[in-house]
Backbone as JSON Lines, residues from 0, in Angstrom:
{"i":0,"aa":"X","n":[35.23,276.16,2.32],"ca":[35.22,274.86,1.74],"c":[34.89,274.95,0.25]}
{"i":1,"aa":"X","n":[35.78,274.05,-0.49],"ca":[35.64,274.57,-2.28],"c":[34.62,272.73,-2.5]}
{"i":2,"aa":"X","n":[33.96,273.34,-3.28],"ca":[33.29,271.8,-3.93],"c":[33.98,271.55,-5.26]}
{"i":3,"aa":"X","n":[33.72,270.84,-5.58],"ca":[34.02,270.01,-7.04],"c":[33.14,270.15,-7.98]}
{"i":4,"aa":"X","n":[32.36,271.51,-8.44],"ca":[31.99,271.68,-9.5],"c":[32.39,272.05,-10.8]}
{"i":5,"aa":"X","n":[33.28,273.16,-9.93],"ca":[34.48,273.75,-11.3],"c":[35.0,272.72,-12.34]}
{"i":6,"aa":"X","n":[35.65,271.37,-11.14],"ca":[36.09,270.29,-12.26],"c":[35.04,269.55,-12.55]}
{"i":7,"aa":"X","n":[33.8,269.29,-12.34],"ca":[32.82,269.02,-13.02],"c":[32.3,269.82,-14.47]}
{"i":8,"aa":"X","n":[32.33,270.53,-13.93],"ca":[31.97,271.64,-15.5],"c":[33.15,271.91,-16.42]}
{"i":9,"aa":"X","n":[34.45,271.65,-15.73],"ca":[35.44,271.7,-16.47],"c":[35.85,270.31,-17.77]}
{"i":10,"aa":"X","n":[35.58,269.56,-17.01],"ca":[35.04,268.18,-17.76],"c":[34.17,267.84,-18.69]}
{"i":11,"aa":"X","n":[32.76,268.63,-18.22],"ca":[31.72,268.67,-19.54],"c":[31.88,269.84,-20.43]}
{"i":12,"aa":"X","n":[32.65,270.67,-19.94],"ca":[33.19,271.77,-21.15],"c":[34.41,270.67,-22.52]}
{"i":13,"aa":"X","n":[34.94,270.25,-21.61],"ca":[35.84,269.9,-22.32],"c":[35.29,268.22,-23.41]}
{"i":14,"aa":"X","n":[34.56,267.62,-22.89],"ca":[33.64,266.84,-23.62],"c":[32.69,267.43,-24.48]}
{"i":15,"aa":"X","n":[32.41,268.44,-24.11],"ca":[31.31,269.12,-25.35],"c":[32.08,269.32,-26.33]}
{"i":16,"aa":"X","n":[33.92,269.9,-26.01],"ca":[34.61,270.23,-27.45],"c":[34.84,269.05,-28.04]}
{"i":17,"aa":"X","n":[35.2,267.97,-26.99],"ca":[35.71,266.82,-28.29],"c":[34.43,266.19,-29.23]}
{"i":18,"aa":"X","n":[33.18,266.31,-28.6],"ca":[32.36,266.08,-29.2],"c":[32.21,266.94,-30.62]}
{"i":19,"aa":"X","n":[31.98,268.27,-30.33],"ca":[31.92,269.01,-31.27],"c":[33.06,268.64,-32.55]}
{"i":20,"aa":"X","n":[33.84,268.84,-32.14],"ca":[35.57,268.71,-33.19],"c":[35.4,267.09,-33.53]}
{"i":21,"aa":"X","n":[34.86,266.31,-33.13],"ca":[34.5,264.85,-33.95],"c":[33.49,264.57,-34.74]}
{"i":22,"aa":"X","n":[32.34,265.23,-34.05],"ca":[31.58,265.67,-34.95],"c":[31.23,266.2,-35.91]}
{"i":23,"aa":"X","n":[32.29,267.76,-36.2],"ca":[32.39,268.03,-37.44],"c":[33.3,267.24,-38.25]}
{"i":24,"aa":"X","n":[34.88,266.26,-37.84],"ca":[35.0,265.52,-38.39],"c":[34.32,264.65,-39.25]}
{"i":25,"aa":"X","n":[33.11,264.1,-38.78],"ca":[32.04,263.36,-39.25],"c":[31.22,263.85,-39.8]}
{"i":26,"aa":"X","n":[31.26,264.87,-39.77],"ca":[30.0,265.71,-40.49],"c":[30.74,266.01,-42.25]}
{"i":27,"aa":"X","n":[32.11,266.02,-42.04],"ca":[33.19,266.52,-43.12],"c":[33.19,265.23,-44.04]}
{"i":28,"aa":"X","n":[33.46,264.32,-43.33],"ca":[33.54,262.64,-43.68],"c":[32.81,262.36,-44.55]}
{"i":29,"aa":"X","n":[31.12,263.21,-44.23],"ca":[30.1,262.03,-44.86],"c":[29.88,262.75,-46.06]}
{"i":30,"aa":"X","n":[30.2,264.44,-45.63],"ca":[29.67,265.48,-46.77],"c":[30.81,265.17,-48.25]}
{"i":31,"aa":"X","n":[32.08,264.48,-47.92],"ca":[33.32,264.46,-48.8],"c":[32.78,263.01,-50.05]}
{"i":32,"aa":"X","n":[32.01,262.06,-48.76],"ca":[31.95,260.77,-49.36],"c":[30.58,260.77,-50.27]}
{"i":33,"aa":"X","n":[29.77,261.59,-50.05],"ca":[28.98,261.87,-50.95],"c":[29.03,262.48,-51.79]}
{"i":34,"aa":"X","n":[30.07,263.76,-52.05],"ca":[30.6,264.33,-53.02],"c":[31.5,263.5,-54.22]}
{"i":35,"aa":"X","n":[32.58,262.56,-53.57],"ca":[32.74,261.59,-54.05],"c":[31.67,260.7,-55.09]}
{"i":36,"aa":"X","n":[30.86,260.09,-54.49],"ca":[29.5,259.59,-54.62],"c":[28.63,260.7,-56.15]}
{"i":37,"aa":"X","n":[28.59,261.36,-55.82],"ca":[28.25,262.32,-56.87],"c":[28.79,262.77,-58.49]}
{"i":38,"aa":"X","n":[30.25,262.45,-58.06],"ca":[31.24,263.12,-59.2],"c":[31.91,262.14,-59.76]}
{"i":39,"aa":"X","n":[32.09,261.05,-59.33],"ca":[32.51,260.03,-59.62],"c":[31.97,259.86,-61.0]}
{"i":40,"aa":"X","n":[33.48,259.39,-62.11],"ca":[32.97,259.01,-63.49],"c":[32.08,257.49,-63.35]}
{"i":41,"aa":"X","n":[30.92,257.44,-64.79],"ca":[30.45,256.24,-64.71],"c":[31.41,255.03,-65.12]}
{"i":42,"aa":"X","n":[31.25,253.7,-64.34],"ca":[31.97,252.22,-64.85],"c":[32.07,252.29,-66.1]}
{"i":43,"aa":"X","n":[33.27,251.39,-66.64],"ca":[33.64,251.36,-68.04],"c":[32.53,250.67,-67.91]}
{"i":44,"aa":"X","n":[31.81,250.11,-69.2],"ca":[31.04,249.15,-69.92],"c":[31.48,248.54,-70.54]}
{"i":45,"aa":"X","n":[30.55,247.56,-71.33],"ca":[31.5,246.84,-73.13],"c":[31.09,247.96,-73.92]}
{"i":46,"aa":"X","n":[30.33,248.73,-73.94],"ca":[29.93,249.64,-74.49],"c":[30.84,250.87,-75.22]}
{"i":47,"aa":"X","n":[31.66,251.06,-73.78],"ca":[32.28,252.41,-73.65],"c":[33.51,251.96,-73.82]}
{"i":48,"aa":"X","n":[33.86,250.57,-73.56],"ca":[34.77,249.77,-73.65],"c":[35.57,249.58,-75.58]}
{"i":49,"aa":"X","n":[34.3,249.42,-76.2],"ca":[33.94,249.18,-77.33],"c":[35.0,250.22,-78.27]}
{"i":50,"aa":"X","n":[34.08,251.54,-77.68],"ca":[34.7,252.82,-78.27],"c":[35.94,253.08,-78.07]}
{"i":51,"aa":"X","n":[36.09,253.01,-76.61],"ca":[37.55,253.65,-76.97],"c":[38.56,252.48,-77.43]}
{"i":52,"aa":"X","n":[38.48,251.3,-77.99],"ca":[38.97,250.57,-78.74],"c":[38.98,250.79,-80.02]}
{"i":53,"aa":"X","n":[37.77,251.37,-80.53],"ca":[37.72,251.75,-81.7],"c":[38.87,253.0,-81.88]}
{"i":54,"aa":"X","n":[38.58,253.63,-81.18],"ca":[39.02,255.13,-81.1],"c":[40.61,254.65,-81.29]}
{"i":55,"aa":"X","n":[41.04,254.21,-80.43],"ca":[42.22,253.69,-80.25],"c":[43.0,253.43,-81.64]}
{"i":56,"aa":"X","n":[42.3,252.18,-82.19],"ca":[42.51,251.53,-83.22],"c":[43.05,252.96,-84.88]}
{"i":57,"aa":"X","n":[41.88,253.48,-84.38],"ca":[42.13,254.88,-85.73],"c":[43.03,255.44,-85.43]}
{"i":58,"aa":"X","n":[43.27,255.55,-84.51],"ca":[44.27,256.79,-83.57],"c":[45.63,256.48,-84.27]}
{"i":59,"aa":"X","n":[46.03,254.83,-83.98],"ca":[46.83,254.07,-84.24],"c":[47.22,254.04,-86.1]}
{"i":60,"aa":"X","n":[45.71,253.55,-86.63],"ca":[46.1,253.53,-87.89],"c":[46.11,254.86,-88.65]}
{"i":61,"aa":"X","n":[45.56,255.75,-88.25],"ca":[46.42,257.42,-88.21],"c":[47.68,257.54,-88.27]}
{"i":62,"aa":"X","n":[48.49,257.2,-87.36],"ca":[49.71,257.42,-87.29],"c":[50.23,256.43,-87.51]}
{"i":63,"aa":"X","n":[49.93,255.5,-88.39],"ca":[50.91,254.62,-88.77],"c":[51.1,254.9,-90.48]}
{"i":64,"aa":"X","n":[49.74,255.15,-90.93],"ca":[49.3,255.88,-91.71],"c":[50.43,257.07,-92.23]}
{"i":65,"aa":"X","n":[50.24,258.41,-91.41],"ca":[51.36,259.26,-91.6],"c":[52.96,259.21,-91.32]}
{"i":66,"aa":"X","n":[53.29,257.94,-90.24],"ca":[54.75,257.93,-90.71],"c":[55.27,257.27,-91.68]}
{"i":67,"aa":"X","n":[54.39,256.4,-92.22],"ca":[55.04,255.52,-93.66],"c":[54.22,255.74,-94.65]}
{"i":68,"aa":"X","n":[53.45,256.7,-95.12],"ca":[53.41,257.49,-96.36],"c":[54.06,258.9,-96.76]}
{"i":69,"aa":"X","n":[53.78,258.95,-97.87],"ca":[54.35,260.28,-98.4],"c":[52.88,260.95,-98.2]}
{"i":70,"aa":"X","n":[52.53,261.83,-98.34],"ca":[51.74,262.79,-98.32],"c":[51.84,264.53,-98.29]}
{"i":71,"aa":"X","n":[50.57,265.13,-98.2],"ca":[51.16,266.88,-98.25],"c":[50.48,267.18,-97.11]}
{"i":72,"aa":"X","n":[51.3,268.33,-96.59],"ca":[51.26,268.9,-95.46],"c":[50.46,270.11,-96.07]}
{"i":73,"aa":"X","n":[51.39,270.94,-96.51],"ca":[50.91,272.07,-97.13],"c":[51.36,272.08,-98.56]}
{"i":74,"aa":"X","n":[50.24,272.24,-99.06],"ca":[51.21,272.32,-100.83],"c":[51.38,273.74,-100.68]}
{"i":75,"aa":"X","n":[50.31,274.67,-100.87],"ca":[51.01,276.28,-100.93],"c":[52.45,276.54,-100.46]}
{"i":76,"aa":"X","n":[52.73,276.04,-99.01],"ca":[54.36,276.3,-98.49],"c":[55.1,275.57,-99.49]}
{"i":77,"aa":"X","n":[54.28,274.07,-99.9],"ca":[54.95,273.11,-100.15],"c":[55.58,272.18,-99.48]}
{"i":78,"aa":"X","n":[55.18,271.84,-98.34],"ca":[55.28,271.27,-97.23],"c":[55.03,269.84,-97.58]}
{"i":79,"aa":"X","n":[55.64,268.78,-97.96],"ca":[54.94,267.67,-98.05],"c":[55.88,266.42,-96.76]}
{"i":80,"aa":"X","n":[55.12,265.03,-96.55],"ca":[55.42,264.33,-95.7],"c":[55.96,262.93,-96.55]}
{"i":81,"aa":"X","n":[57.41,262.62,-95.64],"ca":[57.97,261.7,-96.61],"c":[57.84,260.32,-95.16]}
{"i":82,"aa":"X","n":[58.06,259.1,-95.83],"ca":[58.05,257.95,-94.42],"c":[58.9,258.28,-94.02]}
{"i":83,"aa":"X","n":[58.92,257.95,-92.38],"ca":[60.14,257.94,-91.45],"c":[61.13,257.48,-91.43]}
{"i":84,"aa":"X","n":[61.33,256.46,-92.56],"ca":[62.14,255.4,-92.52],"c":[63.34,256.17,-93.79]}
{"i":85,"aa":"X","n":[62.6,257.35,-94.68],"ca":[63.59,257.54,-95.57],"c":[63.98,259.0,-94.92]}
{"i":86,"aa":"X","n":[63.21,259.47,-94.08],"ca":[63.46,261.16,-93.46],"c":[64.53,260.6,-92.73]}
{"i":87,"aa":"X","n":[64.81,259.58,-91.97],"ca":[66.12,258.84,-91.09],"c":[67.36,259.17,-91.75]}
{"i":88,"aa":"X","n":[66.92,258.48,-93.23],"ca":[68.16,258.39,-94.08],"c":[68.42,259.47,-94.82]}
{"i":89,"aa":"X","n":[67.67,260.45,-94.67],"ca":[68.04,261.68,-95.58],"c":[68.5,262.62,-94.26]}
{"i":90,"aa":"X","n":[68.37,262.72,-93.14],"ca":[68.83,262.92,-92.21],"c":[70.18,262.79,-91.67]}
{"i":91,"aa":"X","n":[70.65,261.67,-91.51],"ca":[71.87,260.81,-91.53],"c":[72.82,261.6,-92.77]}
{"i":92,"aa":"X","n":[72.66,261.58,-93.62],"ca":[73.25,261.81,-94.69],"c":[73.34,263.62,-95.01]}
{"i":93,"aa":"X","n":[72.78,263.96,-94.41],"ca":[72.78,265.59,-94.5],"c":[73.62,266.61,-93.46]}
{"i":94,"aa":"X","n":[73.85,265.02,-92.32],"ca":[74.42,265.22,-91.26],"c":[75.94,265.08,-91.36]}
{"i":95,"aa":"X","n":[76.33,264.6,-92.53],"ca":[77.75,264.58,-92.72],"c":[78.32,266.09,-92.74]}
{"i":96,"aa":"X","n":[77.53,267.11,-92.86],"ca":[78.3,268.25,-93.39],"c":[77.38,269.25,-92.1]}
{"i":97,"aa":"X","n":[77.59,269.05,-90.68],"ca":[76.8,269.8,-90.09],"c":[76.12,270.83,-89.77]}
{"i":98,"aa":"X","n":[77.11,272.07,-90.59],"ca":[76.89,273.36,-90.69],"c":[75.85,273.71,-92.29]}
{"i":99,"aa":"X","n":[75.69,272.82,-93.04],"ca":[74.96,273.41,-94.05],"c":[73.74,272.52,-93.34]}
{"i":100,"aa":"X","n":[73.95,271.44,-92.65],"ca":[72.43,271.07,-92.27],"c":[71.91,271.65,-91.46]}
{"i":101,"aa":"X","n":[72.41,272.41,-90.52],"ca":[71.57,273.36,-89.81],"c":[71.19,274.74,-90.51]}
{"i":102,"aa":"X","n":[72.01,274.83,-91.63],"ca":[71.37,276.49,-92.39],"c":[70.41,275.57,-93.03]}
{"i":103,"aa":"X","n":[70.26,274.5,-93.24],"ca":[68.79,274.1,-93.97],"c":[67.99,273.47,-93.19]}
{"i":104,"aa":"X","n":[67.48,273.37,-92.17],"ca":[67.04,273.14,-91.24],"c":[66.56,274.51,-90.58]}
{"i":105,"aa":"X","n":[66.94,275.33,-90.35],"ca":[66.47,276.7,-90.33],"c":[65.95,276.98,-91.11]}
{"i":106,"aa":"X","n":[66.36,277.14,-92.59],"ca":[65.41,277.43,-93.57],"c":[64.38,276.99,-94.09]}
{"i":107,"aa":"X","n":[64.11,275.48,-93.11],"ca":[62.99,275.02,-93.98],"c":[61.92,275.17,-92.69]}
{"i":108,"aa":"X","n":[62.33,275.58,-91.18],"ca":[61.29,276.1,-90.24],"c":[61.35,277.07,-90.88]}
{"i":109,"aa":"X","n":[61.59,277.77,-91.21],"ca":[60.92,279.33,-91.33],"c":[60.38,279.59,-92.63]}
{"i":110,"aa":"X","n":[60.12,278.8,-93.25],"ca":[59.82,278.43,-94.15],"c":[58.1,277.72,-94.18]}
{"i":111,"aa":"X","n":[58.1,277.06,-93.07],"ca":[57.11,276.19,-92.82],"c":[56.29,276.69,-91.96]}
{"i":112,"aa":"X","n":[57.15,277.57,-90.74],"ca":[56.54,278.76,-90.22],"c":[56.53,279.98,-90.68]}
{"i":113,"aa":"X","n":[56.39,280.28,-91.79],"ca":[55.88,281.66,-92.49],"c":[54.7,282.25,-91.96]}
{"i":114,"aa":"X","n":[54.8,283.17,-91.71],"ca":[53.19,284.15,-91.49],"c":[52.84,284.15,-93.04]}
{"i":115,"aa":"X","n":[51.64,284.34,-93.0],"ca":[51.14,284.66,-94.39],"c":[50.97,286.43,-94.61]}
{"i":116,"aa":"X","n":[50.8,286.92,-95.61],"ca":[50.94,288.32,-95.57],"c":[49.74,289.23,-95.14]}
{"i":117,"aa":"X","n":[49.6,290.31,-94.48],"ca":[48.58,290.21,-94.03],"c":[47.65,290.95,-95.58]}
{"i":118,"aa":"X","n":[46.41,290.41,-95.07],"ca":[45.22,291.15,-96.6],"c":[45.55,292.56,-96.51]}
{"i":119,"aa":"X","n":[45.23,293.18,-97.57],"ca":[44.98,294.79,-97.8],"c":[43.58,295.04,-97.26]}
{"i":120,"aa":"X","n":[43.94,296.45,-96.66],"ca":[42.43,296.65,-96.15],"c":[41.66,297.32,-96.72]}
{"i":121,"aa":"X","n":[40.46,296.86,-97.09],"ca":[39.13,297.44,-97.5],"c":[38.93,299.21,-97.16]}
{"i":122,"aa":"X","n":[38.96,299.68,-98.48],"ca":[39.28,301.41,-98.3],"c":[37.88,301.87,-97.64]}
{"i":123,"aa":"X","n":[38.42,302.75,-96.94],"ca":[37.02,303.33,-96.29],"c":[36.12,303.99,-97.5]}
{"i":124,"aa":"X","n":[34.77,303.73,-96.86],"ca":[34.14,304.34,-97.82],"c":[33.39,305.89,-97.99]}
{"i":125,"aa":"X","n":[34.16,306.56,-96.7],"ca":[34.18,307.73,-96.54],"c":[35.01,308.75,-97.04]}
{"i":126,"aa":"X","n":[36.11,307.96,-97.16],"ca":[37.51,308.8,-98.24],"c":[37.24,309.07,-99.47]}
């Protein structure tokens, strides 16, 4: 005669796993939401609000700044910055003849990307 323990114990085996495997679910849950909780950036403020308006604002009159003035980039290369509005039109117009605007257009990157030469080196003072 067989009793019914096997499927008794087979039952609380198998409830102990779902317990377990939900449990660490929950255990994962709470450890994630507190990490969350932890790392989370602070609320804007008016404060912080403030700044990056400011910030903004320069950012803005920066670059409004450098596309509609003239200015220098590099004087040594000779690099200087003309408004956008006349680099358009000197653009346009350079573009009529396509092949000399790209040999000058090359020449004025590599030009602008020059290495500088390297220094001479300091003679040993053992020689």
């Amino acid at each position: 005669m067989k009793t019914n323990t096997s499927s008794c114990c087979d039952k609380a085996k198998v409830a102990a796993w779902v317990g377990a495997v939900v449990g660490t679910f929950l255990l994962m849950a709470f450890l994630v939401n507190i990490m969350l909780q932890q790392t989370a950036p602070p609320p804007v403020d008016q404060v912080r609000a403030a700044e990056r308006a400011k910030a903004r604002a320069e950012v803005l009159a920066t670059g409004t700044e450098t596309l509609t003035t003239f200015g220098k980039v590099d004087e040594a290369k000779g690099l200087y910055r003309v408004p956008i509005e006349q680099a358009m039109k000197a653009t346009i117009a350079e573009y009529k003849n396509p092949a000399a605007a790209r040999t000058n257009f090359i020449a004025r990157v590599e030009k602008a990307t020059a290495v500088p030469p390297k220094p001479p080196e300091k003679p040993n003072v053992y020689e």
